[in-house]
C-alpha positions in Angstrom: 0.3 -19.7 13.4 -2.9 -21.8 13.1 -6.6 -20.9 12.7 -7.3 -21.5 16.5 -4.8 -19.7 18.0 -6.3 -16.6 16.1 -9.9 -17.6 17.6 -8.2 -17.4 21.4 -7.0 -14.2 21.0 -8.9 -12.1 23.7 -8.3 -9.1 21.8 -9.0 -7.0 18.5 -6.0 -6.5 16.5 -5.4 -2.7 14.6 -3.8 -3.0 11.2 -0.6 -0.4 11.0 2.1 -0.6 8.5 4.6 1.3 10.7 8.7 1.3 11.1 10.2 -0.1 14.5 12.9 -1.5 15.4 13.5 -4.7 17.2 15.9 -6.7 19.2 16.5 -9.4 20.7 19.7 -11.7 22.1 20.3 -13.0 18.5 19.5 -10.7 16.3 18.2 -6.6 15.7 17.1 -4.6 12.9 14.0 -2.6 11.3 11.1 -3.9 10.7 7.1 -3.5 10.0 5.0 -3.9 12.5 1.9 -4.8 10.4 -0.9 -5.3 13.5 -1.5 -4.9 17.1 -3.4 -4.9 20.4 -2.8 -4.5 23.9 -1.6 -7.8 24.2 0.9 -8.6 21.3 1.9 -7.6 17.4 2.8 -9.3 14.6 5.9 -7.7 12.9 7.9 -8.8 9.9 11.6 -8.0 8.8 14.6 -9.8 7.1 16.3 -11.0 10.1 13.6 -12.2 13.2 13.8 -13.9 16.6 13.2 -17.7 17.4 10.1 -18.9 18.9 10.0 -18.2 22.7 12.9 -15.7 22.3 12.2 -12.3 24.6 12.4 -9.5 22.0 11.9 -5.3 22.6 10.2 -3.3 20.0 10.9 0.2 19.8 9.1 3.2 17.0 10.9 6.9 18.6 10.2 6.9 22.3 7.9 4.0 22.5 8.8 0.3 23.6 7.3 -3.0 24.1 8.8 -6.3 24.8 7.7 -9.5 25.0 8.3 -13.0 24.1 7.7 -14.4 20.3 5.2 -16.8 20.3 5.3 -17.9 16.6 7.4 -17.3 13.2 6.4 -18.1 9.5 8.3 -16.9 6.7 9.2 -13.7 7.0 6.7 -12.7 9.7 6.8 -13.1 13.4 4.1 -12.6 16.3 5.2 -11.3 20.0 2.8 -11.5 23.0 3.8 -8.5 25.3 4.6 -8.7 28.9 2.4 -6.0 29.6 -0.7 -4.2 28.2 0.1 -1.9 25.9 -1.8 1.9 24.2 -1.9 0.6 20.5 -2.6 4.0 19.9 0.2 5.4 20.4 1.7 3.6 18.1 0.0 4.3 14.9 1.4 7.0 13.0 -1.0 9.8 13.7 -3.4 8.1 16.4 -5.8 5.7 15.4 -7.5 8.5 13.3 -4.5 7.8 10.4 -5.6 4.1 9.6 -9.3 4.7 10.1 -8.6 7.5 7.6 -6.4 5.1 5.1 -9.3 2.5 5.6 -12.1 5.4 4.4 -10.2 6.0 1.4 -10.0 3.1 0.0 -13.4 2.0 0.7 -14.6 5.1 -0.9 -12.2 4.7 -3.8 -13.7 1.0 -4.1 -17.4 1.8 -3.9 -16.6 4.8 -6.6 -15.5 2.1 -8.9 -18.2 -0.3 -7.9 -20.8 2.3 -8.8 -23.3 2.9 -11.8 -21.9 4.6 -14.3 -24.1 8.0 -14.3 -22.8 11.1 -16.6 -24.6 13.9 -14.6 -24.0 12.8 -11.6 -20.8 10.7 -11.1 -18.0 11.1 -13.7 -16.9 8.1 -15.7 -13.7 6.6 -14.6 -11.5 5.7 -17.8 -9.6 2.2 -17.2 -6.3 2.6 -15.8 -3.2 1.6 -18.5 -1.6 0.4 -14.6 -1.6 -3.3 -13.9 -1.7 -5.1 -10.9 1.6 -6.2 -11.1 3.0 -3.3 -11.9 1.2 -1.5 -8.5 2.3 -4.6 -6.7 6.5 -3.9 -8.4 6.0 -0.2 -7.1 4.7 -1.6 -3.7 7.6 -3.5 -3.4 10.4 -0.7 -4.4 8.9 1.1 -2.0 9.1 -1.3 0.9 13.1 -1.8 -0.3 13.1 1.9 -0.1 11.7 2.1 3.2 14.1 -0.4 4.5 17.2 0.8 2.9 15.9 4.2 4.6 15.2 2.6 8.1 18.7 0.9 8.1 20.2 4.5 8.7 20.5 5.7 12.3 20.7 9.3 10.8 17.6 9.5 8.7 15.5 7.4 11.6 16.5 9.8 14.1 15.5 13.1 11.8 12.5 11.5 9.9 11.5 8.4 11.5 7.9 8.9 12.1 7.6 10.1 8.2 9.1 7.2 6.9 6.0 4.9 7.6 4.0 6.6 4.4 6.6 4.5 2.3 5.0 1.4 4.1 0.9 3.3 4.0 1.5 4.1 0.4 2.6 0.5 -0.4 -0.3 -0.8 1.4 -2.4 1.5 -0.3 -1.1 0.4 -3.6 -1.5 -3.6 -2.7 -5.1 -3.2 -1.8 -5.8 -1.6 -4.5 -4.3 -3.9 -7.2 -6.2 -6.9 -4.7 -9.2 -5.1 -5.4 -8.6 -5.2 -9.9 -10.5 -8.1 -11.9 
């Protein structure tokens, strides 16, 4: 996808990092849908549809479908064929990412902040590393997919499944924000 086609888009995207599943005439699977609006997503998973292929994406009793409009390594965008409530589709309204987002900004403008012993306590550096966040982000998304790939545990716990992707998100923003 190219800078301009992101300047026509007539609507706001919402970030999410939840599980679906997706199909299409050539292939099906799990997969992260990793933003949203009304009109369209961008999802990403091991196995996606071609360009202009109509594909149906599907998190517990809600569905969209549309056609795929692009595909870059790994990641794939869908314009729907209707309007949709992005809402919805986020795993506890839109009041779970803005509370996600909160976090972290508080958590960065903690660490940001003068260091003041009365008043705000000292935060002693981490022995973690980025890359080793970034290597837990990671197991989690393969555990999170492994997971995903089971009818079974979808069925019982498929709406709890997505804090595998929001803590792996979690943990990536935070090792983007390290020196």
């Amino acid at each position: 996808m190219d800078v301009n086609s992101a300047v026509r888009r007539s609507n706001v995207r919402t970030s999410m990092f939840v599980l679906a599943t997706m199909a299409a005439s050539s292939t099906a699977g799990p997969v992260r849908i990793r933003n949203m609006s009304p009109a369209g997503a961008m999802f990403e998973g091991e196995y996606l549809p071609s360009v202009g292929e109509l594909v149906s994406l599907r998190r517990g009793t809600l569905s969209a479908s549309g056609t795929v409009i692009w595909r870059l390594e790994g990641k794939a965008g869908v314009r729907f064929d209707r309007p949709i409530d992005v809402t919805g589709w986020l795993p506890a309204g839109s009041i779970g990412q803005q509370a996600i987002d909160r976090t972290f900004q508080e958590l960065k403008a903690v660490a940001a902040a003068p260091s003041y012993p009365t008043q705000v306590p000292q935060i002693q550096p981490s022995p973690v590393d980025t890359a080793e966040l970034l290597r837990t982000a990671a197991a989690l998304d393969d555990l999170a997919d492994a997971l995903a790939e089971d009818p079974a545990v979808v069925a019982i716990h498929g709406s709890k499944l997505q804090t595998f992707d929001i803590a792996a998100q979690l943990l990536r923003r935070y090792a983007a924000s390290l020196p």
